[in-house]
Structures are given as structure tokens and as C-alpha cells.
C-alpha positions as CSV (number, residue, x, y, z in Angstrom):
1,X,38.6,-39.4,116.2
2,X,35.1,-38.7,117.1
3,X,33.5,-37.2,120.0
4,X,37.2,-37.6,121.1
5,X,38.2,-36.3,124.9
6,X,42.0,-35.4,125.4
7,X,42.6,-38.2,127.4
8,X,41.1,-40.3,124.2
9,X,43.1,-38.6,121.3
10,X,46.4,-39.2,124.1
11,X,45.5,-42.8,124.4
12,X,44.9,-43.3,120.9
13,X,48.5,-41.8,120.2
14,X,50.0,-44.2,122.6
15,X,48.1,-47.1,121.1
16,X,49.9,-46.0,117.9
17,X,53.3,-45.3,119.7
18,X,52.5,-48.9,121.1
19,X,51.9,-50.3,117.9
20,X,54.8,-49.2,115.9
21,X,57.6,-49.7,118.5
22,X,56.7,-53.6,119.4
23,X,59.1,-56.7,118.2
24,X,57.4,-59.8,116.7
25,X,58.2,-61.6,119.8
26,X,57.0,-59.5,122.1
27,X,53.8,-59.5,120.4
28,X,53.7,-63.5,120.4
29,X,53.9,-63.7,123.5
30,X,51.5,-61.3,124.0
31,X,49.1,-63.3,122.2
32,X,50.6,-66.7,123.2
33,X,48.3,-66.7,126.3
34,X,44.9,-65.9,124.4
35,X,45.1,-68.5,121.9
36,X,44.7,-72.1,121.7
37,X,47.4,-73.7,119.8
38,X,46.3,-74.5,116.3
39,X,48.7,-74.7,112.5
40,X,49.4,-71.8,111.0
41,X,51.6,-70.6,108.2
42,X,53.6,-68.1,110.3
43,X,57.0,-68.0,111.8
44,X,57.9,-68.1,115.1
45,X,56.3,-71.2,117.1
46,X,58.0,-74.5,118.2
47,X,56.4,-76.7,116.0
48,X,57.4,-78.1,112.2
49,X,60.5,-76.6,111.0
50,X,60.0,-73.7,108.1
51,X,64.0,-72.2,108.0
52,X,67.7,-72.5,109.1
53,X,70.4,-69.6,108.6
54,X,73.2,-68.4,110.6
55,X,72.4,-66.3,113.7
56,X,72.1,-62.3,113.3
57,X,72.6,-59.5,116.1
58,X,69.0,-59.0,117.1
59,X,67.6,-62.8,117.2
60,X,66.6,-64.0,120.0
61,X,69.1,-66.6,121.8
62,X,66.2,-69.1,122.1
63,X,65.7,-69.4,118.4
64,X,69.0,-70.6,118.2
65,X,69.3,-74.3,117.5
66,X,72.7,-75.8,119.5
67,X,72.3,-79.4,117.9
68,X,72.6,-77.8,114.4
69,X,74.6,-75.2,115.2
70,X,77.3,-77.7,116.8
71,X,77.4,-79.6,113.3
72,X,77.8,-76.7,111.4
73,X,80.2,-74.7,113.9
74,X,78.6,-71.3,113.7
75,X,74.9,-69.8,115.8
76,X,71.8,-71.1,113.7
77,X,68.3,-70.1,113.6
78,X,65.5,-72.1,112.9
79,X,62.3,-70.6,112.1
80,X,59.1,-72.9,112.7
81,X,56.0,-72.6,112.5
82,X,54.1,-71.1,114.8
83,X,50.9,-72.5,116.4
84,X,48.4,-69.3,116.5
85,X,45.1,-67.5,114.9
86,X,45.6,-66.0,112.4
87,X,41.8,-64.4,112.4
88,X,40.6,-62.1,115.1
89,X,37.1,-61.0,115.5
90,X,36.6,-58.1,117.8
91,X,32.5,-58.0,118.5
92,X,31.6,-54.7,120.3
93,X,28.2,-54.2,121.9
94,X,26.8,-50.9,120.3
95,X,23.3,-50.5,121.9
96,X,22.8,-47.4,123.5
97,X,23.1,-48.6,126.7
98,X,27.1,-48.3,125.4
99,X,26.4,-44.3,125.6
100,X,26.5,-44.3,129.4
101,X,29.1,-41.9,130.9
102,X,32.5,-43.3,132.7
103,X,33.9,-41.5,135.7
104,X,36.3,-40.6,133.3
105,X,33.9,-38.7,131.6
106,X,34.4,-40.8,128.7
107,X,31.4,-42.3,126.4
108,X,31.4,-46.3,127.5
109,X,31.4,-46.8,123.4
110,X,34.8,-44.6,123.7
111,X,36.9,-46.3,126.0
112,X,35.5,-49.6,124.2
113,X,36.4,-49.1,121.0
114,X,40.2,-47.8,122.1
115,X,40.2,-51.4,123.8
116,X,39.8,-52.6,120.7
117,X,42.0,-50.3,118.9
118,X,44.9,-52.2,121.4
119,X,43.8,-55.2,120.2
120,X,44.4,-54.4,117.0
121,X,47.4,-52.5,117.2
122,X,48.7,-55.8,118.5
123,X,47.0,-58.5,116.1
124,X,47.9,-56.0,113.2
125,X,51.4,-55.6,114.1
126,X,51.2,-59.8,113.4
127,X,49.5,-59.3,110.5
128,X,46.7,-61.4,111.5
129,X,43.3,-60.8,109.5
130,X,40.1,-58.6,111.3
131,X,36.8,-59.0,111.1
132,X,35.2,-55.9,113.0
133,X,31.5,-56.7,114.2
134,X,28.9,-54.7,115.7
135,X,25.8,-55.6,117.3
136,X,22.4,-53.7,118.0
137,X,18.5,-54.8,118.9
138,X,18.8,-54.2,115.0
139,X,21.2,-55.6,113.6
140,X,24.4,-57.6,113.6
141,X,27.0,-55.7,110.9
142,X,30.6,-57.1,110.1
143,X,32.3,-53.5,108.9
144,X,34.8,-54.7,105.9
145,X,38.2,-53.2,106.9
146,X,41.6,-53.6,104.9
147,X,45.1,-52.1,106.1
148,X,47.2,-50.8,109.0
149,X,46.0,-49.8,112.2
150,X,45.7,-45.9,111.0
151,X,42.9,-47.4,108.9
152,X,41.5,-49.6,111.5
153,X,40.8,-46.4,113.4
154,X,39.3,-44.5,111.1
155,X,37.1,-47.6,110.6
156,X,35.7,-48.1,113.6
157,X,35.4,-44.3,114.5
158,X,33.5,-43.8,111.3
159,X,31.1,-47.3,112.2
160,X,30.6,-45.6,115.5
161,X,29.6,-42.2,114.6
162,X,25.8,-43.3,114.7
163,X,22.1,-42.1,116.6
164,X,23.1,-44.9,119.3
165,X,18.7,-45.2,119.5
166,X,18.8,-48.8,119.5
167,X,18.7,-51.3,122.9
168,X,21.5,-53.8,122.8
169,X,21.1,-57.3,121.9
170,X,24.3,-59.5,123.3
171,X,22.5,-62.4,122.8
172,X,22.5,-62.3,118.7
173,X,26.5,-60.9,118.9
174,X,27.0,-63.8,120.8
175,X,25.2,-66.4,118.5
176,X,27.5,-64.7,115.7
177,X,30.5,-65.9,117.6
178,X,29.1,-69.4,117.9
179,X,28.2,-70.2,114.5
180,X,31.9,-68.8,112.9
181,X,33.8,-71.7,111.4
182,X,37.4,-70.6,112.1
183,X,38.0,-73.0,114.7
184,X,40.5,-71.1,117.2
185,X,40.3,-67.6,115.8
186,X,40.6,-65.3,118.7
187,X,37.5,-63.4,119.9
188,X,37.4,-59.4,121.2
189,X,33.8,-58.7,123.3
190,X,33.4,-55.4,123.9
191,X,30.2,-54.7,126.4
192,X,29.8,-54.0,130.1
193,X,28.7,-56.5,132.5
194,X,25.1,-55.9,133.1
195,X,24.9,-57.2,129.6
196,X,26.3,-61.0,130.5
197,X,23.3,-62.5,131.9
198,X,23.2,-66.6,133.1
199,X,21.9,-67.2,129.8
200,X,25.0,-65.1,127.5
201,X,27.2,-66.6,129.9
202,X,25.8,-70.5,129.0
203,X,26.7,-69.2,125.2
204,X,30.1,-67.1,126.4
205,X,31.1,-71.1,127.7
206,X,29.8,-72.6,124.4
207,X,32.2,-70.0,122.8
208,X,34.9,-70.5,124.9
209,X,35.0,-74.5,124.2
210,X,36.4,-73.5,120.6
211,X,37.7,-70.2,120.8
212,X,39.9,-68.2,123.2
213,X,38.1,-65.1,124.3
214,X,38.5,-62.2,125.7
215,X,36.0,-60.0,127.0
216,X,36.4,-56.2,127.8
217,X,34.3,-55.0,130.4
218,X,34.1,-51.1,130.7
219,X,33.0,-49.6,133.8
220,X,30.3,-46.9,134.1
221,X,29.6,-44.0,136.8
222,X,27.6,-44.5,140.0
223,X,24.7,-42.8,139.7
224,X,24.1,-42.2,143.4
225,X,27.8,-41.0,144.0
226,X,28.5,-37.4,145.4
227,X,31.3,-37.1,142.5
228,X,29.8,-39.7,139.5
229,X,32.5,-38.2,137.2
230,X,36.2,-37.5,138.3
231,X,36.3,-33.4,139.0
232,X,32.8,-32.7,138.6
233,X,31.7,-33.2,142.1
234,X,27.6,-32.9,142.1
235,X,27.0,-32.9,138.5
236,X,24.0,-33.4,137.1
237,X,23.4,-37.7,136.6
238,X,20.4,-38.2,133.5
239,X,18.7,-41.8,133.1
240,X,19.6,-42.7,129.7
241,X,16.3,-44.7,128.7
242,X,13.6,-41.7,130.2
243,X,16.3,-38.6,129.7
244,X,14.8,-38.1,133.1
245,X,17.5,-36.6,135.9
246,X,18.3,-38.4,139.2
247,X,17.0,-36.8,142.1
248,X,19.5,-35.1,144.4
249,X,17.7,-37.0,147.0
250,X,18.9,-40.1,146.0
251,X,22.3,-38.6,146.0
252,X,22.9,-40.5,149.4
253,X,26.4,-42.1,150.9
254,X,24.3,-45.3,151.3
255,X,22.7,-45.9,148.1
256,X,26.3,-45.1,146.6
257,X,27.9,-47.8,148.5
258,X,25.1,-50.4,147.9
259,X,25.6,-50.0,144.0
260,X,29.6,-50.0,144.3
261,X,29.3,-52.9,146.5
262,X,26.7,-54.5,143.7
263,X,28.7,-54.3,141.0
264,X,32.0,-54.9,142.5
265,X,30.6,-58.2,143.1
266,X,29.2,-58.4,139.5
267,X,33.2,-57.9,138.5
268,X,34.4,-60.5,140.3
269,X,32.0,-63.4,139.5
270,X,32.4,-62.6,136.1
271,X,36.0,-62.6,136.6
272,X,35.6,-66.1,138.3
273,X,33.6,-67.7,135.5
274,X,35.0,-66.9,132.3
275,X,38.5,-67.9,134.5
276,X,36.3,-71.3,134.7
277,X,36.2,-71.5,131.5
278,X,39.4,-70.3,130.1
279,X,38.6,-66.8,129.1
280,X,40.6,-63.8,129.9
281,X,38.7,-61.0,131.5
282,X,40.0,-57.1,131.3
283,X,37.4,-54.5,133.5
284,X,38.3,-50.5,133.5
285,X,36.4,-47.4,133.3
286,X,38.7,-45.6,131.4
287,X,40.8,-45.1,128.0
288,X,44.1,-44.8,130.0
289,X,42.9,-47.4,132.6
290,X,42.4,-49.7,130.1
291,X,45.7,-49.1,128.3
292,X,47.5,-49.7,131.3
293,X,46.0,-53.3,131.6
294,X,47.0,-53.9,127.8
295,X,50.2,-52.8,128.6
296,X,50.7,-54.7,131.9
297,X,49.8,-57.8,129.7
298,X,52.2,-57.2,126.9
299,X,54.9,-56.7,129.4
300,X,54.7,-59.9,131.4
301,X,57.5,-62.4,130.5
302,X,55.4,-65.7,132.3
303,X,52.0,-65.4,131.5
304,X,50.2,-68.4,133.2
305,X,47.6,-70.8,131.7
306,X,44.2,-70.5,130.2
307,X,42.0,-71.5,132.8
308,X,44.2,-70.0,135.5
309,X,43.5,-66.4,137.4
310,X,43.2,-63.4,135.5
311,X,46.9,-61.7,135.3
312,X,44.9,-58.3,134.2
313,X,44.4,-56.1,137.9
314,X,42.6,-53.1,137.6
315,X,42.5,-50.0,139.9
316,X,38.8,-49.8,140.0
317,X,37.1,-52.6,140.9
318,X,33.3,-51.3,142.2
319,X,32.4,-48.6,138.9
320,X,30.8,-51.0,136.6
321,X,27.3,-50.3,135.2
């Protein structure tokens, strides 16, 4: 992995760990919540009826069908079809505003692209198709990308090893996701929310009225707080457009609060709107913050509705950039 902390090379092992121990059904349920329901040729769903055969240790009890089990006096399965994408399109922001520093000490681009890496560990594991897009001032480029999720790593980490000179353009990456025809296919945004003016969200809700979405917010240090980065109390803070440092004046209990404060509230109205519009929102300012949000989500038996409040809770609410 490039430009890889610890604490990102332990994530990404996790991820993998993650990946490789998960059941089918734990997966679709994972995913049941971000979807809309739509046909698809998979197993697993509750709609037309793909297979019968007698029940086997290991299936799930509420795949077993009592009305034809009863006639033929032994446990049956049915297998239907299951309502779901079978495309995902994880979109990731990669304008150097994404080279900011978390209080992790992470790279913002870092702890973005292992959110995606969860993504697909999970989609992957479903065998679900992904389209990988990045998007600059520049240029908007779909990176082709066949396999597992070993390979889905090394693609992204070799997409990302760039100059990262370029100002970020949201508002093209976003017009991408409005003109795809695969009605339903599940959209990934990786940015931060500075990005997601009133304008990206009026496309974010155009999105959102044919896709289910979900975007990935990841936090970045204060640059007026006493410890910006976690164990590195008073280190040196350096404006990413000028290069220039800030000045230690600044440096005040005040100023800190008043951007914690800002931002916090930038969180939660976010939160609020793509809830409005039946998105899902994760916010974390770090690999293993993140992960534990993906996690939490997996694990939850009763997931709610699209539409309804977020179910993903950080610890970190105010360190967003």
C-alpha cells in the first residue's frame, strides 16, 4: 500500500480479514438497506422462485419453506431471486484538497480510499460488478479493474499514487453519476464536506431519485487546535494551496472552538439532508474510525428505512475540513 501508516496497512488487513470471513447473508443484509429493490439474477431475495432442495446444516431457518416442506415431509429451501444491484460505482474526489492531513495523521485520500476498500470487500464478496471513478479539475477517469479484492487494492493504490496538483471538481463526478444508465446501481462518494455545496447537493438529490447513495465524508484536522494531529501536540499546521505555515498566533482556544463548532454543524446538516433524501451518510477522520462504522453497519440485525436517520454514529463529530 502506498504512503501506508501502521494504522492503514492494520485496517487494510482487517478489511481483508473482514472480507473473507463474511456469509452471503450477512452481506445481504448489509447491503439490503443501501439499495432500492430492483430484478436481479442472484439468489437470496424474496421475490420469484429460482430453486427448491432439502434443507442443509448451515441454511438459514428463514429460507426454509413450511408449505412445501409440509407436502413433501422433510426441511426445504427455496432460493429466489434476490432484488439488488448488481453494479456499484464507488466515485472518490481526488483533488488535492483530498491531501489534507487527519488527526490521525492520515492523508484524507488514505482513509478515503480504505472506505472504499470496505465497500468493496463487501460488494466483492457478492460478486457484484465495480466501476472505480476518480475525479479532478482535470479530469473524470473510470480505472478498469477485474478480480478479488487483493486486486481491487492494488488498483486503487496504484490510481492513487499521483502529483495530487489538481483542485477538485465534485460537480463533474457528480454529473458522471447522473448521466449512468444502470437504474439502481449503488453509488460510493468519497470527498469531505466542504466539497457538497447547495448546488452538488441539488445534483446529490437528482442522484438520489434513482440511485441509493452513500457518501463518505472524511474528516480533517483543525488548523487552530493546540494538538491538530493526535500525539503531536503543537506541530507545525501548513496551508495546502500557499505551502504557507499557520501562525502560532492563530493557534488560539477560541478560533479552535469556532471551527469545531463550524463544521460540526456542517456534519449534521449534511447528515440531515441526504437523510431527506434517502441517502446514507458515514463521517470519520480516521482508517480505524471509519472501519468501525462499516462494521457497526454490517452487524446490525434491523437496519431501518431509506429515508429514516442515519444508523452510522461516529465518535468525532466537530473534525471535518
Amino acid at each position: 500500500m502506498i504512503d501506508a501508516s501502521a494504522t492503514e496497512a492494520r485496517v487494510r488487513r482487517r478489511i481483508e480479514a473482514l472480507g473473507a470471513s463474511m456469509s452471503l447473508p450477512t452481506v445481504d443484509r448489509a447491503l439490503g438497506i443501501l439499495e432500492g429493490e430492483h430484478r436481479s439474477r442472484r439468489r437470496g431475495g424474496n421475490d420469484d422462485l429460482l430453486d427448491v432442495r432439502a434443507y442443509e446444516t448451515g441454511d438459514e431457518a428463514r429460507q426454509i419453506d413450511w408449505k412445501i416442506s409440509a407436502r413433501s415431509g422433510r426441511a426445504m429451501v427455496v432460493q429466489r431471486e434476490r432484488l439488488s444491484s448488481s453494479r456499484v460505482y464507488l466515485l472518490m474526489d481526488t483533488g488535492r484538497e483530498m491531501t489534507a492531513t487527519c488527526p490521525s495523521g492520515e492523508r484524507a485520500w488514505a482513509v478515503a480510499a480504505n472506505a472504499l476498500c470496505m465497500f468493496a470487500a463487501l460488494t466483492l464478496r457478492r460478486s457484484d460488478d465495480i466501476s472505480l471513478v476518480l475525479g479532478d479539475a482535470s479530469r473524470i477517469t473510470r480505472v478498469p479493474f477485474h478480480g478479488g479484492l487483493a486486486q481491487f487494492e492494488r488498483t486503487i493504490d496504484t490510481a492513487l499514487d499521483r502529483t495530487w496538483s489538481q483542485p477538485r471538481n465534485i460537480g463533474a463526478l457528480l454529473d458522471y453519476a447522473v448521466r449512468l444508465r444502470e437504474s439502481h446501481a449503488l453509488i460510493v462518494l468519497a470527498t469531505n464536506a466542504e466539497a457538497l455545496d447547495v448546488e452538488q447537493l441539488r445534483r446529490i438529490r437528482r442522484i438520489a431519485q434513482t440511485h441509493p447513495l452513500v457518501v463518505i465524508d472524511v474528516g480533517t484536522i483543525n488548523p487552530f487546535a493546540d494538538e491538530p494531529v493526535s500525539g503531536r501536540r503543537g506541530a507545525h499546521v501548513v496551508d495546502g494551496a500557499s505551502g504557507r505555515r499557520v501562525p502560532a498566533f492563530l493557534r488560539r482556544r477560541t478560533l479552535s472552538d469556532e471551527v469545531a463548532t463550524h463544521r460540526s454543524y456542517l456534519v449534521s446538516a449534511l447528515r440531515q439532508e441526504l437523510s431527506r433524501c434517502g441517502s446514507r451518510f458515514i463521517h470519520a477522520d480516521s482508517s480505524e474510525a471509519m472501519f468501525t462504522d462499516f462494521v457497526r453497519l454490517i452487524s446490525l440485525s434491523r437496519f431501518g428505512t431509506p429515508g429514516g436517520a442515519s444508523l452510522l454514529r461516529t465518535r468525532t463529530e466537530g473534525d471535518v475540513r
